[in-house]
Every structure is written in C-alpha cells, then in structure tokens.
N, C-alpha and C positions, 0 to 999 in steps of 0.2 A: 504494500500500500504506500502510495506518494504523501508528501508531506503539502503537497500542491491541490488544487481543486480549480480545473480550469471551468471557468462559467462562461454561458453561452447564452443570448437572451433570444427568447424567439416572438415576436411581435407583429405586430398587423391588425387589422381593424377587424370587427366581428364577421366571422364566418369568410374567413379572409385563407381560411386551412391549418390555422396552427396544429391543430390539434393533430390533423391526418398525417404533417410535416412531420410531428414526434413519434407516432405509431411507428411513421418510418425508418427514424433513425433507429424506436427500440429494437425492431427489428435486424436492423443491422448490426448494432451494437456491437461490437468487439466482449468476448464472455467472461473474459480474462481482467474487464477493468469492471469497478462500480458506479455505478448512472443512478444518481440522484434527480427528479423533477419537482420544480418546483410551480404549481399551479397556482396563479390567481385567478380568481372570481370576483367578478363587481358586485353582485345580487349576493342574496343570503343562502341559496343553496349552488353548490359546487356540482357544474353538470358534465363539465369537461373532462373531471378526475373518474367519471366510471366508464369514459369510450377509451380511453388508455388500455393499449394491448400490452399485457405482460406481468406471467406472477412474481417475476422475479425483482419488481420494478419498486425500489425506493420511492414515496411520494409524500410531499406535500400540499396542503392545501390553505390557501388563505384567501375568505371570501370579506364580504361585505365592504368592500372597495379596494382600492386600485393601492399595493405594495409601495409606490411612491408619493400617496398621498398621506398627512398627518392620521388622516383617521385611521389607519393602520400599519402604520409606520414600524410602531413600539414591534408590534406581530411579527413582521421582517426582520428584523433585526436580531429580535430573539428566536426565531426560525431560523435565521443563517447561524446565529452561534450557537447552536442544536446541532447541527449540521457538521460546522467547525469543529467540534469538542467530542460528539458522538459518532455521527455517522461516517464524514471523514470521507465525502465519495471524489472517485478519480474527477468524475463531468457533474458538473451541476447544469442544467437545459432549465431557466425562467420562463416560463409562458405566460406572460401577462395578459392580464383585460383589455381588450380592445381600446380601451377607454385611456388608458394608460401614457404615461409620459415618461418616460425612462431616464430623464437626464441626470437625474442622480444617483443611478448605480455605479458606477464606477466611486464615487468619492466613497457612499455606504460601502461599497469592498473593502474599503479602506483603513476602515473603525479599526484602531488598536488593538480591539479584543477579539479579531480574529489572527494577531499574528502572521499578516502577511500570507495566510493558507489560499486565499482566493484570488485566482489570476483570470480577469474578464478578457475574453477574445473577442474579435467583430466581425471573425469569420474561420468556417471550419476549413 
C-alpha cells in the first residue's frame, strides 16, 4: 500500500454520464490497487451510490448539498481524513453534484491533517 492517494474528480452537469464514466473505470480497475469513491449528492437521498457496479468497491457518500459548499463542508473534510487515517486507498475518483463548483479542492487537499497523503490529478 502507497503512502500516496492520487485523487481524480469526475464532474459535469446532471445526467451528463458521470456515473456510467465510473462503472467504467471500476471495471477496469487494475485489482492489484485500492479504488476508493467518493459520491456527492445535492438532495437528501443518494441515488447514484446504488447504480455503482462493484462489490469490491470502497464508497462514500455525502448528500444534502454540494462537498464545496459551507453547508457540508465540515462532512468532506472529515470524510477525506477517514479516508486519510483509515482506509488509505491507492485512487480516490470524486463524483460531484452537478451542481457543484470544485474550485476548492485542491487547497482542501491540502489541510495539514492529511499529511500531504492526497495528490489531485487533472487527468488520467
């Protein structure tokens, strides 16, 4: 296991395909490393986290608005250093809400209390 966790955001506006995009990569997946996802939802139920193919599949889920916004901010944060301390995966894949504004992911990778573990990419 790496001491690394390279993160991947996958984005786009509703029914835009994220979801089918991620089926595809779990599919692919290399078996050999661990693939953490992490699912946002803007509504109060999570509908994207049950079309996910894969029993093997690390997931999260945070609904009730958009991961970059204050009203669920806290949630991310303490979801990534869960992540960070516990789970420890090679890929973390973000699928954000449509709705979403991502310009502050990279600084939140940042937070000291991950230790430098998470390295954002902007392309596979």
């Amino acid at each position: 296991m790496s001491d690394i966790t390279y993160v991947y955001m996958i984005t786009g506006f509703l029914g835009s395909g994220k979801t089918t995009f991620l089926n595809r990569i779990i599919n692919r997946f290399p078996e050999d490393m661990k693939l953490t996802i992490l699912m946002n939802e803007f509504g109060e139920i999570g509908l994207d986290g049950t079309l996910i193919e894969g029993d093997e599949i690390d997931m999260m889920e945070i609904s009730k608005g958009s991961i970059f916004c204050v009203c669920v901010k806290t949630d991310f944060i303490k979801g990534l250093y869960e992540l960070c301390t516990s789970v420890q995966p090679d890929v973390l894949l973000i699928e954000s809400t449509g709705v979403a504004n991502p310009s502050d992911l990279k600084r939140d990778l940042k937070l000291p209390i991950f230790n430098d573990r998470f390295h954002y990419l902007e392309q596979f």
